[in-house]
Every structure is written in C-alpha cells, then in structure tokens.
C-alpha positions as CSV (number, residue, x, y, z in Angstrom):
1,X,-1.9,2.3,-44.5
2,X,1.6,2.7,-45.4
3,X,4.0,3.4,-42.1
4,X,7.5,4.6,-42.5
5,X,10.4,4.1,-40.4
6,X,13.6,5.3,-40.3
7,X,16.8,4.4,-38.1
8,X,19.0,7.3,-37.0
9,X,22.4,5.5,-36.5
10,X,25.8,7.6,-35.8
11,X,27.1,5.5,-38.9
12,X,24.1,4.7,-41.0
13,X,20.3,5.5,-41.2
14,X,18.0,3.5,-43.0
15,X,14.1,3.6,-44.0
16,X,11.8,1.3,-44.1
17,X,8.1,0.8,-45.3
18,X,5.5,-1.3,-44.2
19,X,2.3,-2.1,-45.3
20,X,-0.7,-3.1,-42.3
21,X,0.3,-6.4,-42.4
22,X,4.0,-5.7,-41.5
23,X,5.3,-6.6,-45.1
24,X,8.2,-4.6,-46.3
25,X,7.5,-2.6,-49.4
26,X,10.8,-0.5,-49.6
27,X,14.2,-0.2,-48.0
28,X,17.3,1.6,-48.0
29,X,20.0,2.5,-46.2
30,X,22.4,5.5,-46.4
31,X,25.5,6.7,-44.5
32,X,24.5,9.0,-41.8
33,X,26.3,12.7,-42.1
34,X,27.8,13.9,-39.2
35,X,25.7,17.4,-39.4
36,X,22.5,18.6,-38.0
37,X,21.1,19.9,-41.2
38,X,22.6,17.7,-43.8
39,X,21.0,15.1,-41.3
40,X,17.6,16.2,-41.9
41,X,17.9,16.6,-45.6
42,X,18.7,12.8,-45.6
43,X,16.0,11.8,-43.5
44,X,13.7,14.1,-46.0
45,X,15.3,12.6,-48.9
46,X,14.8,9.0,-47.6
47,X,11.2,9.5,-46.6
48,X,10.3,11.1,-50.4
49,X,12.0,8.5,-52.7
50,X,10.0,5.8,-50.5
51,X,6.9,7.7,-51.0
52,X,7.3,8.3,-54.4
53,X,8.9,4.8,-55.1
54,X,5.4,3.0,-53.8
55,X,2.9,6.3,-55.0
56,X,1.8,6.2,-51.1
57,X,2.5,8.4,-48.6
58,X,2.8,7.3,-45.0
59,X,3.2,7.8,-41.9
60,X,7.0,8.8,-40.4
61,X,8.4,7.4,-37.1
62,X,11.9,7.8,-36.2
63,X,14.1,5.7,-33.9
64,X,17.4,8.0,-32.3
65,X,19.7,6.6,-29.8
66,X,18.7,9.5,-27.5
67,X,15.1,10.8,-26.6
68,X,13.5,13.9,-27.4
69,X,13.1,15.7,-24.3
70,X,9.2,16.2,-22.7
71,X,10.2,19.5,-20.8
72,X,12.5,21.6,-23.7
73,X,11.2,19.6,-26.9
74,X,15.0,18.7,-27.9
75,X,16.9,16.2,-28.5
76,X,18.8,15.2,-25.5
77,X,21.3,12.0,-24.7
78,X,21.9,11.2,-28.4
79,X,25.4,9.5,-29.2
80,X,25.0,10.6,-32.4
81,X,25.3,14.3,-31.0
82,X,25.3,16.5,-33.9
83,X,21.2,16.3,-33.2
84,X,21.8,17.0,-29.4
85,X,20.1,20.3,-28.7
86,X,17.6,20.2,-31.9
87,X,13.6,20.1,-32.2
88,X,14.4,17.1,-34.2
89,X,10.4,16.0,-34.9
90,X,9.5,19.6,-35.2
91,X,12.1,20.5,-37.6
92,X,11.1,17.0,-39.3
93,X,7.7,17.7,-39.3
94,X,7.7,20.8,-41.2
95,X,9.8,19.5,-44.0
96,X,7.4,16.3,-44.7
97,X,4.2,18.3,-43.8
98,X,3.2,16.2,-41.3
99,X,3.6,14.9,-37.6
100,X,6.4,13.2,-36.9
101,X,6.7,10.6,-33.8
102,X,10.3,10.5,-32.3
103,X,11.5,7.6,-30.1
104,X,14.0,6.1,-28.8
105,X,16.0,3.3,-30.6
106,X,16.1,0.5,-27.8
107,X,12.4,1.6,-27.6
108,X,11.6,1.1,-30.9
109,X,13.2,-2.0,-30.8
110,X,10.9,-3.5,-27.6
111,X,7.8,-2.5,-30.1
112,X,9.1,-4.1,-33.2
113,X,9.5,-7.5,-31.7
114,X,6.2,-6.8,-29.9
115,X,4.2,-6.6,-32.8
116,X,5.4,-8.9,-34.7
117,X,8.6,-10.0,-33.7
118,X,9.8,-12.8,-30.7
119,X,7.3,-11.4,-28.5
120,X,4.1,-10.8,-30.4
121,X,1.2,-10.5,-28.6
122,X,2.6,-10.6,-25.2
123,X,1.9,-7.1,-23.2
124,X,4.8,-6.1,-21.5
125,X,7.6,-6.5,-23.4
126,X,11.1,-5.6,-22.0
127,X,13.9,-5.2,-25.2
128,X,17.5,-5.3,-24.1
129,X,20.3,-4.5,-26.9
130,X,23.2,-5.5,-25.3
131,X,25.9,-4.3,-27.7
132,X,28.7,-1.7,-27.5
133,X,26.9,-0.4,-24.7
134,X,23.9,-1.7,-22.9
135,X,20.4,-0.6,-24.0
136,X,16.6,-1.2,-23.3
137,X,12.9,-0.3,-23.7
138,X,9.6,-0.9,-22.4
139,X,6.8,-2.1,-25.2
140,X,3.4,-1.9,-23.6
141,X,0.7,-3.6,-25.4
142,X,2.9,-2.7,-28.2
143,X,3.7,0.5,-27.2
144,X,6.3,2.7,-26.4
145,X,6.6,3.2,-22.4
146,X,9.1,6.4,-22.1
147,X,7.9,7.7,-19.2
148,X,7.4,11.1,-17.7
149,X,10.8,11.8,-18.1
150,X,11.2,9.7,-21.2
151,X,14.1,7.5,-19.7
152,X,11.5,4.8,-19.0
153,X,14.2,1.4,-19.8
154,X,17.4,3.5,-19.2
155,X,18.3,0.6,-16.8
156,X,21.8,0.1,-18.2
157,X,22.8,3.5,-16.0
158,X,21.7,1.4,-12.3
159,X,23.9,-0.1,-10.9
160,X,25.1,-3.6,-10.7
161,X,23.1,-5.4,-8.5
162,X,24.5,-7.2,-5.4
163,X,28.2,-6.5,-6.1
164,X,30.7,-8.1,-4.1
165,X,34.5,-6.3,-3.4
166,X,35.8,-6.8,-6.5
167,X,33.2,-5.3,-8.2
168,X,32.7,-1.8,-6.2
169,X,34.1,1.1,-7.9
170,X,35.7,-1.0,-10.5
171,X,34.4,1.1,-13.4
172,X,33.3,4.1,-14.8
173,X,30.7,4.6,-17.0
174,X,30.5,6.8,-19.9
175,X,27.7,9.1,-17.7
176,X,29.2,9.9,-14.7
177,X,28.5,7.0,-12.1
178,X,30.5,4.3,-11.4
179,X,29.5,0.7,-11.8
180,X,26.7,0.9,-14.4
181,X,25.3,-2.1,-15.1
182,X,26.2,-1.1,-18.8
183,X,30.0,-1.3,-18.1
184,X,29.2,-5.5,-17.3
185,X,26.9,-6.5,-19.5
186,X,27.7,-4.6,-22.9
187,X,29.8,-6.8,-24.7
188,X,32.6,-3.9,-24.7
189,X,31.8,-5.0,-20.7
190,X,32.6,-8.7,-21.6
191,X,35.8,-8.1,-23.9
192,X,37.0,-5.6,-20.7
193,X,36.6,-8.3,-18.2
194,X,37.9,-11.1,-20.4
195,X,41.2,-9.0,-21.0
196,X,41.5,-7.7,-17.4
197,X,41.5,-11.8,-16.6
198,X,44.3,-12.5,-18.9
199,X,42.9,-13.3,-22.1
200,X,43.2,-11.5,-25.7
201,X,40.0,-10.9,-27.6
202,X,39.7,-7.4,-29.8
203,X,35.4,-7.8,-30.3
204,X,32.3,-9.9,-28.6
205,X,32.3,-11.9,-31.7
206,X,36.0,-13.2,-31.4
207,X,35.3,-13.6,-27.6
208,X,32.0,-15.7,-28.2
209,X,34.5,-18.3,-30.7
210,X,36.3,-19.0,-28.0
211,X,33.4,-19.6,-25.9
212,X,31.8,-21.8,-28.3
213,X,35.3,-23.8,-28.4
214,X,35.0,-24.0,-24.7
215,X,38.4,-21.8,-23.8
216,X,38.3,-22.4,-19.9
217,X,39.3,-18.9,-19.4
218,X,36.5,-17.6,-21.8
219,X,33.5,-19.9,-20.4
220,X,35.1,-18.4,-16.7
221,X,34.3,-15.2,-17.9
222,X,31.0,-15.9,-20.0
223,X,29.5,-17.9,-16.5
224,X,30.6,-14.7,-14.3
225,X,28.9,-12.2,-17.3
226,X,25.8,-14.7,-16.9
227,X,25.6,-14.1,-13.3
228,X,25.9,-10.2,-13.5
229,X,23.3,-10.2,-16.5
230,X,21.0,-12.5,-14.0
231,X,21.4,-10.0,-11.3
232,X,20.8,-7.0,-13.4
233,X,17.4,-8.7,-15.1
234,X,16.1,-10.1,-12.2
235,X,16.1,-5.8,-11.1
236,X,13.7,-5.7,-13.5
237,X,11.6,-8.4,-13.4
238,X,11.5,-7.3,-9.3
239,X,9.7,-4.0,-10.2
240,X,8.5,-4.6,-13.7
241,X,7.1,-7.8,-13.9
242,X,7.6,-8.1,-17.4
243,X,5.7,-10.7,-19.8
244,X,8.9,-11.6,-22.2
245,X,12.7,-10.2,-22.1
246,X,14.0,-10.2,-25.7
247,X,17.4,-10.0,-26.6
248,X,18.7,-7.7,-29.3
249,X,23.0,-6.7,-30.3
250,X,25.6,-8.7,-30.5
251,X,25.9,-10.5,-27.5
252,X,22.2,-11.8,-28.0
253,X,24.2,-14.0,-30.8
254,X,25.5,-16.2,-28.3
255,X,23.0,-19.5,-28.3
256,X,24.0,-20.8,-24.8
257,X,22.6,-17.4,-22.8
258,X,19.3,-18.7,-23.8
259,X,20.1,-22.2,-21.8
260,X,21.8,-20.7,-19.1
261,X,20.3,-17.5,-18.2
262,X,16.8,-18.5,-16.8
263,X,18.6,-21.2,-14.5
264,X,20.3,-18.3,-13.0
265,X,17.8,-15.9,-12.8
266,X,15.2,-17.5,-9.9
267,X,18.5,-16.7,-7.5
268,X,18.0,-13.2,-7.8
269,X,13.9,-13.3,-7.9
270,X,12.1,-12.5,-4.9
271,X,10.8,-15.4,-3.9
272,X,13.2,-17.8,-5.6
273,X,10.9,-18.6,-8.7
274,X,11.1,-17.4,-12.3
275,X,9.3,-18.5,-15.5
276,X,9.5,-15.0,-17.1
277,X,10.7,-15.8,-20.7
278,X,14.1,-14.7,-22.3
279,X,14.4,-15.1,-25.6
280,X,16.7,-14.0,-29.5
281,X,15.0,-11.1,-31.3
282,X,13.4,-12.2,-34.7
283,X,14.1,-9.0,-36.8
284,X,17.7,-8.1,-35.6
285,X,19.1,-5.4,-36.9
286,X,15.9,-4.5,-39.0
287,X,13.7,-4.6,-35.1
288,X,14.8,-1.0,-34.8
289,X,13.9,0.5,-38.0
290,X,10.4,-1.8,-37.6
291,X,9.7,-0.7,-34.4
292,X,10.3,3.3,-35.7
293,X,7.2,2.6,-38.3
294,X,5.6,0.6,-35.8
295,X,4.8,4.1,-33.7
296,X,2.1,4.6,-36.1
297,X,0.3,1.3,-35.5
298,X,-2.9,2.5,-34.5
C-alpha cells in the first residue's frame, strides 16, 4: 500500500510517500501560497506527481496546524488562516477522488514517532513540539486521539501550573487567556524570559549556545524554563498517564533537557514518583509529514 502525506505549513508544504514498511519512496517540498484555492491546487498537484512519479496511487492524509471542526466540518484554529473557514478534506476529497483524512499537525506528529519513530510500540504516546509556540498530540496505539471536540493535546492553552507571584498575569497568550503554558515553554517563551532577565538573544538557537557555554545568566533561565516545563508535563502525566513524552521543535535540540527534566519532574507527580520516559523525536521535521501518511495505517 502506498500512503501519502502531506504537511500544510504557513511557509512550506511538503509530501511524502511511504511504502508498508515506512520507507520513503518520494518527497518534495513546495512554498505554501497564501490563498485558499491556490492552496488546494498545490496539495492536488503534489499528491499527482507523487502518484504518477511511483505509477501507485495511495492513500492521502494531511497534517494542518489547526483541526477540522467535528460540529461545522471546517477548518477552524489554523495559523495558516487563509484555510480557516474551508471543508478542507471535503474540498480535497473531490479533487483526488477519494477520502481524505485531516489532522492536526502536533497530532500527526505523536503518530509518526509512534509507529516508527522514538516511541514505537509504546501505546500512549504524548508528542510535544515546543517551538515558536507550544504544541501537542495524543497517539493512541498509534492513533490520533482528537477528541470529541478535536482539541484533545491543546494543553499549551492551560495554564501554568503552580505559579508563584511573579508569574500570575505576567503574559498574554495569543488566544485570549493569560498565562498559557505556551507563553513559558515555547522557545519564543524562553528568548522572552531570557531578555526580560537582562540578557540579549534574537532565537532559541542563539539562546541554547550560550547555554551550552554555560552563560550563568542563560543556565538561570534554562533551570527556571526546566521547572515550568516540569510543572506543565507532570499536568499531564497527572491525568493522562502517558507511556512516553517525545519531544519535537526547536527547543527539543537542547541535549541537557533530557538529563534534567525527569529529575524535576517526580516534584510535580502525585505521589512523588516518576519513570514516565521523555525522550528527542527520531524523524524531526519529517515526524509531521510521516505522521499525516501514517493516518492511513490500517
């Protein structure tokens, strides 16, 4: 069986093709127009020359950062918001004669390294991209979990756990509410905090050199984003339970999380133990565009 996916970015959008073993047969990547129609005439485009370049036709999943609604059928919470509004698998689905599965991009991302990624074989997989903003998804026995409402992993918009003073009401998040745990833990969250204690850094990745060189200002800030990122997973773990916590974006970059973060996370526990696994993604910035092809895995 041949399975398709393709990554909807607000920049780029790629396609993938994989074979039943997970092999990859074809790939491409395209800039993403900034249109609603033109949008799906690229997806359409992509999906064909695959097809046509491997004589196979396959099945189509595709990732969005946004979900496609379960009461109206559209496209709702998408950065990319030209497709905002839109019966985006429908609309899909008539083009490439075929149905088309639509999911979420963190989501994809929990059942690419699922399958056959960091976490294959476990059964509850919980996928955090902790990039610009802060992003997750919920693989169960390598499947999407979206949830009747189809936020199921949307836990970058709770708050931050246990805040003290200096924390309350100290930010506002891109949805509304104050204090999202994505305004901590993003690494946009990271740079904020590192500037508003003095320092200069313009990315995560120019922040995370001067972690590395052990900047006492910068491993201040990097031990107080450990604790927050603690607090926010052990939330999780609290009600979810999960098997493995993979770690996707740029932050997930940074070696030492891996050393540091499950000593701080039995604090936050109930009951004061952990041994719930944290770990790097395999696929990186391929997991999401897996994951989308993965929706057709059985």
């Amino acid at each position: 069986m041949l399975r398709i996916g393709v990554d909807l970015g607000g920049t780029k959008t790629e396609v993938v093709a994989l074979n039943e073993q997970g092999e990859e047969l074809f790939r491409k990547r395209v800039a993403t127009p900034k249109e609603y129609v033109a949008t799906l005439d690229v997806i359409e485009a992509l999906v064909f020359e695959a097809e046509s370049t491997l004589n196979q036709k396959g099945t189509v999943g595709i990732g969005i950062p946004g979900v496609v609604s379960p009461f109206s059928g559209l496209v709702k919470n998408a950065n990319s918001t030209w497709i905002n509004g839109h019966p985006l698998d429908i609309d899909l689905g008539r083009r490439l004669s075929r149905e088309v599965k639509v999911a979420n991009d963190a989501n994809c991302f929990a059942v690419s390294e699922a399958i056959d990624g960091a976490a294959a074989g476990e059964f509850i997989v919980f996928g955090v991209i902790l990039g610009t903003g802060c992003g997750a998804g919920i693989a169960i026995n390598g499947k999407v979990h979206g949830g009747q409402n189809r936020i199921a992993g949307e836990w970058g918009h709770n708050p931050l756990p246990w805040m003290d003073s200096s924390e309350l009401n100290s930010t506002q998040c891109f949805c509304g509410n104050n204090d999202c745990i994505e305004t901590f833990v993003s690494g946009t969250g990271l740079v904020r905090d590192y500037k508003l204690a003095g320092g200069q850094a313009e990315s995560g990745m120019e922040l995370s050199l001067k972690i590395d060189a052990g900047e006492k200002l910068a491993r201040l800030v990097f031990e107080r984003y450990i604790d927050r990122l603690a607090r926010s997973l052990a939330h999780v773990i609290n009600i979810l339970d999960p098997d493995m916590i993979v770690l996707g974006g740029g932050i997930s970059n940074i070696d030492e999380l891996y050393q540091l973060l499950p000593k701080a996370l039995p604090k936050y526990v109930v009951g004061g133990e952990c041994r719930t696994p944290v770990v790097q993604n395999m696929y990186g910035g391929s997991s999401g565009v897996r994951g989308a092809a993965w929706l057709w895995q059985s």
